[in-house]
TORNU-598011 format. One record per residue: residue in three letters; x, y, z of N, C-alpha, C in turn. Coordinates in steps of 0.001 Angstrom, whole numbers, plus 524288, in hexadecimal, padded with zeros to 5 digits. Example, Ala and Ser with C-alpha at 12.3 -4.5 7.8 and 13.67 -1.06 7.14 Angstrom:
ala833867E9C681E788300C7EE6C81E78833907F31C81E78;ser832327F73681BA8835667FBDC81BE4832648001E81EBE;
END
This chain:
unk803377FB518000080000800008000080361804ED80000;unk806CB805628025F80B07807FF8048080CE780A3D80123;unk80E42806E97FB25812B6805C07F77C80EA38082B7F4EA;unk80AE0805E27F161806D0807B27EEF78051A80E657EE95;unk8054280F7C7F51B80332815317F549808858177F7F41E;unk80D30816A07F569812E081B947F2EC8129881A5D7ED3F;unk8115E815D67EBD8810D5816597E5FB80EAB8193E7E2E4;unk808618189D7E483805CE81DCB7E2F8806A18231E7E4C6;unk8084B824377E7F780C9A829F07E97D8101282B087E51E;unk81388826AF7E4D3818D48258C7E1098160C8299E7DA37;unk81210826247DA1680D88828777D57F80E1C82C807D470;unk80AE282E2D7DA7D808618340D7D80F80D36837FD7D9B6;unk81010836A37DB878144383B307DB5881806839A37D660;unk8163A8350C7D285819568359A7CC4781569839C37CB23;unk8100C838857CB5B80B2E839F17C6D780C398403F7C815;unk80CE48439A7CCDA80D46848EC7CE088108684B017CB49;unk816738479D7CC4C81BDF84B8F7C9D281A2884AE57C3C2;unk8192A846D47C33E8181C8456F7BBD28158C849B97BA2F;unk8112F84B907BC3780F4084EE27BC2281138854B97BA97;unk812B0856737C1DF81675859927C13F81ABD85A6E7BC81;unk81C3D8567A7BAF88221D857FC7B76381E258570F7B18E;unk81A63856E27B204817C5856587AD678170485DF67ACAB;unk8150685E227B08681294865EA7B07881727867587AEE9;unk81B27866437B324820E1868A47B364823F786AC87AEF4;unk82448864D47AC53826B58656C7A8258247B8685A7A2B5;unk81EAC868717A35E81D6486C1079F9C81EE1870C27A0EA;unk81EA8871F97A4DF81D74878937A54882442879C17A5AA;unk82724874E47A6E082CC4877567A4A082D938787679FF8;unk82AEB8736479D4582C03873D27976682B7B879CF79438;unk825DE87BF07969682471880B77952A8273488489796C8;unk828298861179BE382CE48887D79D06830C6888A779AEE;unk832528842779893836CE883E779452836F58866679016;unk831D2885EF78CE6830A188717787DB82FC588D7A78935;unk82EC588F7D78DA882CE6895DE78D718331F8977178C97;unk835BC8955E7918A83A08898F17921C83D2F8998278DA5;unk83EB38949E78C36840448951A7873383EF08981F781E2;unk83A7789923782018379289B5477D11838E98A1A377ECB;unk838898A2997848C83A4E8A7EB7871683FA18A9357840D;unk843EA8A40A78650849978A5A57846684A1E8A89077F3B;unk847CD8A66C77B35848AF8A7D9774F1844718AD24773C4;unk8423F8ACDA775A083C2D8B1CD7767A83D7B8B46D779EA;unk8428E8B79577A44844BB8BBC677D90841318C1BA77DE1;unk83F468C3257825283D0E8C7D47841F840838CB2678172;unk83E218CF4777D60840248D223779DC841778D14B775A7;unk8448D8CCF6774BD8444B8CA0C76FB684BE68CA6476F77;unk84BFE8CA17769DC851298CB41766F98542F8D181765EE;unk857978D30E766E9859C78D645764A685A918D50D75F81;unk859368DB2775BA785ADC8DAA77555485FAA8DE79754A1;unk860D88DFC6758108657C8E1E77572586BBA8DF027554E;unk86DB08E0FC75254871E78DF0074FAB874378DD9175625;unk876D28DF467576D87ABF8DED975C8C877248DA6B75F13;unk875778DB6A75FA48715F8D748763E786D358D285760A2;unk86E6D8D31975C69869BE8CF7075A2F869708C86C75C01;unk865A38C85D75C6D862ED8C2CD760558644F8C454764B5;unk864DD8C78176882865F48C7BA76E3C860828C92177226;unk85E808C78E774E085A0A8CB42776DA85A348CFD77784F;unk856218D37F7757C856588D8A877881857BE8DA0C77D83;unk8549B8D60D781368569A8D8E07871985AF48D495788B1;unk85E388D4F3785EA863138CFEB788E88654B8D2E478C50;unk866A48D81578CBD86A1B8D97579111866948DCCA794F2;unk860F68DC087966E85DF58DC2B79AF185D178D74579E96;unk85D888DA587A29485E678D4DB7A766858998D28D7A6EF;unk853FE8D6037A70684F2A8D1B37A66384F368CDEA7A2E0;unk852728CF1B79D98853358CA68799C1854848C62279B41;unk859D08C7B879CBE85C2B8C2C479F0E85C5E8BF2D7A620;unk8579F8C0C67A92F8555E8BE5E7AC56850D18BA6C7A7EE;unk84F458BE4F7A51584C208BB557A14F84D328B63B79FBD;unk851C08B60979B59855498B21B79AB9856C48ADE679F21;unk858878B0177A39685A188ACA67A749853668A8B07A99E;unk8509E8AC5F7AB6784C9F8AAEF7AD6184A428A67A7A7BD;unk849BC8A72B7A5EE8462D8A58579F4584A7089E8979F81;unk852028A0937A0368536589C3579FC7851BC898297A3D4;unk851B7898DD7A91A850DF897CF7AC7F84BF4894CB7AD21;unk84802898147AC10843A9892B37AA88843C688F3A7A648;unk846A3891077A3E48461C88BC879EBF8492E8877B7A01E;unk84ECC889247A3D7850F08831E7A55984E72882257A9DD;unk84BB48848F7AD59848CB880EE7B23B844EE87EA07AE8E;unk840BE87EF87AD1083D5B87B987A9D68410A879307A5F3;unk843D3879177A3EE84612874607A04184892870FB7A423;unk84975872567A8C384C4386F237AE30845F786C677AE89;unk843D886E407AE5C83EC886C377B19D83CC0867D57ADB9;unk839DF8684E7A781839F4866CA7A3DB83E32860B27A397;unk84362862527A46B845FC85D627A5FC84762859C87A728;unk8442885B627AD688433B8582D7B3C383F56855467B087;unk83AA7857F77AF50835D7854597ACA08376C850A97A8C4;unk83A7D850717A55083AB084DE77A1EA83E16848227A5AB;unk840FC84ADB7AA21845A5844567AC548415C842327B091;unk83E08844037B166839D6841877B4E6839BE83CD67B25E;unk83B59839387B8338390B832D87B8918348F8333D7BB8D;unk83021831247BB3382CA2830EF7BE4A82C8482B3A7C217;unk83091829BB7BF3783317824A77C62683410826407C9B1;unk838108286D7CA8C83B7C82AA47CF788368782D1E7D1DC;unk8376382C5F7D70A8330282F137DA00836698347B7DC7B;unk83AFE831F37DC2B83E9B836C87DEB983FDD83A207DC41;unk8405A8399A7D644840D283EA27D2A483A788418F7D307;unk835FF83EF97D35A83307840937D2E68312F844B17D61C;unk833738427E7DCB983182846AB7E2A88354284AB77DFD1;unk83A0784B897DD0583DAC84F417DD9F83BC9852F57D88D;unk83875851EA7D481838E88536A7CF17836788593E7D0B9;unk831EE859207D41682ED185CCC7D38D83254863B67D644;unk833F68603A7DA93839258650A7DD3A83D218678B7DAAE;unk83E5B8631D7D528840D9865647D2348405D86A217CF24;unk83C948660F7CBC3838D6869197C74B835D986FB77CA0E;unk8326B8701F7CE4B830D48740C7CE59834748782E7D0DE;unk8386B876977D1EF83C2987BB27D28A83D9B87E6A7CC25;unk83E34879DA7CAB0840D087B337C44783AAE87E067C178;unk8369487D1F7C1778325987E257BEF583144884127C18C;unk833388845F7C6D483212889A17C814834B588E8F7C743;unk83AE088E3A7C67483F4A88FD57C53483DBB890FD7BEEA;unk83B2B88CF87BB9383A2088EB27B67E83650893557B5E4;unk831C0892177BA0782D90895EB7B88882EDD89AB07BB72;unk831DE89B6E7BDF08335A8A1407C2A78374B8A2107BD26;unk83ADD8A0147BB3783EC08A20C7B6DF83AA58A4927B1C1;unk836CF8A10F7B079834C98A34F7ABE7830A68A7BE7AD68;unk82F108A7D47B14582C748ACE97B2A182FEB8B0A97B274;unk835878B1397B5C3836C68B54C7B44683A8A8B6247AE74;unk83B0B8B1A77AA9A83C128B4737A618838318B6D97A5A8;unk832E08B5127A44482D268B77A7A21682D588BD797A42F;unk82E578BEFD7A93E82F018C3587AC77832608C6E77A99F;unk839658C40D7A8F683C9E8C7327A79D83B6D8C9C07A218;unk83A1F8C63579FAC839248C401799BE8375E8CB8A79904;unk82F6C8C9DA79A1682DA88CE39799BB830388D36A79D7B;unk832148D4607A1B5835338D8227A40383A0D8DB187A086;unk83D128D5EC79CD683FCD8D938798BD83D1B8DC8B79535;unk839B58DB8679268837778DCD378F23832CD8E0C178EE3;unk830AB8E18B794EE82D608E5DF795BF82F7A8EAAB79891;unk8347F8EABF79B8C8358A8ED3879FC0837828F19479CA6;unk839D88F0DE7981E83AE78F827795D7836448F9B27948C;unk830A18F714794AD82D0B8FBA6791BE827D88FCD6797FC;unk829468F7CC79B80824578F90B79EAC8271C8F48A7A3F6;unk82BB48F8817A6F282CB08F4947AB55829C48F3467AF03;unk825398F70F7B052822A18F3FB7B629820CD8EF107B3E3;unk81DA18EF4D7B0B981BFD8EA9A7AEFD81F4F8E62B7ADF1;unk825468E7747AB77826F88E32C7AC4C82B068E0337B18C;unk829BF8E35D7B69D82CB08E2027BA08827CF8E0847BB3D;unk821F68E2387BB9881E928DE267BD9C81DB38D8307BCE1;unk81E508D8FF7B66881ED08D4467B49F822C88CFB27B553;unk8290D8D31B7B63182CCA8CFE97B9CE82ACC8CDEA7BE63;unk827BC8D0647C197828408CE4A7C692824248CB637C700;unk81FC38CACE7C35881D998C7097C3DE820718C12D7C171;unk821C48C15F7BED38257E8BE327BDBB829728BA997BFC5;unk82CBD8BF1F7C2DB82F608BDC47C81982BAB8BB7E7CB0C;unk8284A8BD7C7CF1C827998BC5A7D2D8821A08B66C7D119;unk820318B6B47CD5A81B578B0C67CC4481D9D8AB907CE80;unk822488ABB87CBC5824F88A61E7CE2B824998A31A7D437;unk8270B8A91E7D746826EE8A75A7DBA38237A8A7FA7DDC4;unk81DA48AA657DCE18183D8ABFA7DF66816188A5507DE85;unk815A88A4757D99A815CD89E887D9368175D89A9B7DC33;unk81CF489A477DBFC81EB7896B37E15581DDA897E87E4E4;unk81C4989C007E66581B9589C227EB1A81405898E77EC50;unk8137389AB17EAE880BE9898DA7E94280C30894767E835;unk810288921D7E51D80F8388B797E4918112F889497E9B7;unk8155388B9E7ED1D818338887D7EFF88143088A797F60C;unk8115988CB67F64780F0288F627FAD180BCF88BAC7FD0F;unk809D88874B7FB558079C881EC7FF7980C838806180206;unk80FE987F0B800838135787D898026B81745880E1806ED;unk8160C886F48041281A1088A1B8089C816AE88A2B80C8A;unk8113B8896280E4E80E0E889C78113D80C978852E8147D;unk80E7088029812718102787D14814BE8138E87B048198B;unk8180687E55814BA81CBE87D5B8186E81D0C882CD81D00;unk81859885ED81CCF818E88888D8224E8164D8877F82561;unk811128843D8238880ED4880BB827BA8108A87DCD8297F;unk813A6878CA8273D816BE873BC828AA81AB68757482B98;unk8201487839828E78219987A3582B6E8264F8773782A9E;unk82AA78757282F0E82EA18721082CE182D9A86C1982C79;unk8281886A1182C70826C886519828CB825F186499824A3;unk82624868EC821D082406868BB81C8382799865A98199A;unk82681863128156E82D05862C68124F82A168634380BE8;unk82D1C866CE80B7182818868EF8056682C29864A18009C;unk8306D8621B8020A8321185C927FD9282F32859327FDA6;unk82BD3858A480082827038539080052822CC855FA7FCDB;unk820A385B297FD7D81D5085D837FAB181BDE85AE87F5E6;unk8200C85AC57F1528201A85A4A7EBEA81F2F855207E9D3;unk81F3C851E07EDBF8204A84C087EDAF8182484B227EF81;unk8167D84E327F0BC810EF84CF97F2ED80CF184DA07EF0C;
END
């Protein structure tokens, strides 16, 4: 009986992550395909100037190149993530408790990175003709990510101030 019931446990914690890395990996995949399409679809475009021709207009503004950095930044956490999904064994029970701890650090790191290219992106490109608007638009940008985590993770921070030092939020993910 004993054996029977961890088995079906064994189950449904494949059938969840399967799951999971099923969502996962799409929405890396897509993440992939934005940022990338961002890289070559540079905010401002091309310089036609002889001296500069093919260079981006704003290459030597720092919002550009947070742009760039941020824009790269999610495209290798989701192609990291994208990855993980593809080496998933759904044997190992032990890759399986560990996949999800992995993966949503990396999935979150992508979407806090591509918000703020999207942020910088438009911040290059509006701030010589209409800056409040585009520092509003930065900071929404900036700050969604972590209003998010914080809102996703808030059963849990509320938890662990009820529980207190019993909590152990590594069992969490596994439930």
């Amino acid at each position: 009986m004993a054996t029977e019931i961890k088995q079906k446990e064994i189950q449904e914690i494949k059938s969840l992550t399967e799951r999971y890395a099923t969502n996962t990996s799409l929405v890396a995949a897509l993440l992939a395909t934005i940022t990338f399409a961002a890289a070559f679809t540079l905010p401002g475009g091309f310089s036609n100037d002889p001296s500069d021709a093919g260079l981006p207009i704003f290459a030597r503004k720092a919002a550009f190149q947070v742009f760039l950095i941020s824009d790269t930044i999610a495209m290798c956490s989701s192609l990291a993530v994208a990855f993980l999904c593809v080496l998933t064994t759904w044997e190992d029970l032990e890759f399986l408790l560990n996949y999800r701890k992995t993966t949503s650090p990396l999935m979150w790191c992508a979407y806090a990175a591509t918000s703020l290219a999207f942020g910088t992106g438009l911040f290059t490109v509006m701030a010589p003709k209409n800056l409040w608007l585009a520092i509003i638009i930065l900071l929404v940008c900036i700050i969604l990510p972590f209003l998010s985590k914080i809102i996703g993770d808030w059963p849990m921070i509320m938890l662990r101030v009820r529980v207190g030092r019993l909590f152990r939020p590594d069992l969490v993910p596994t439930i």
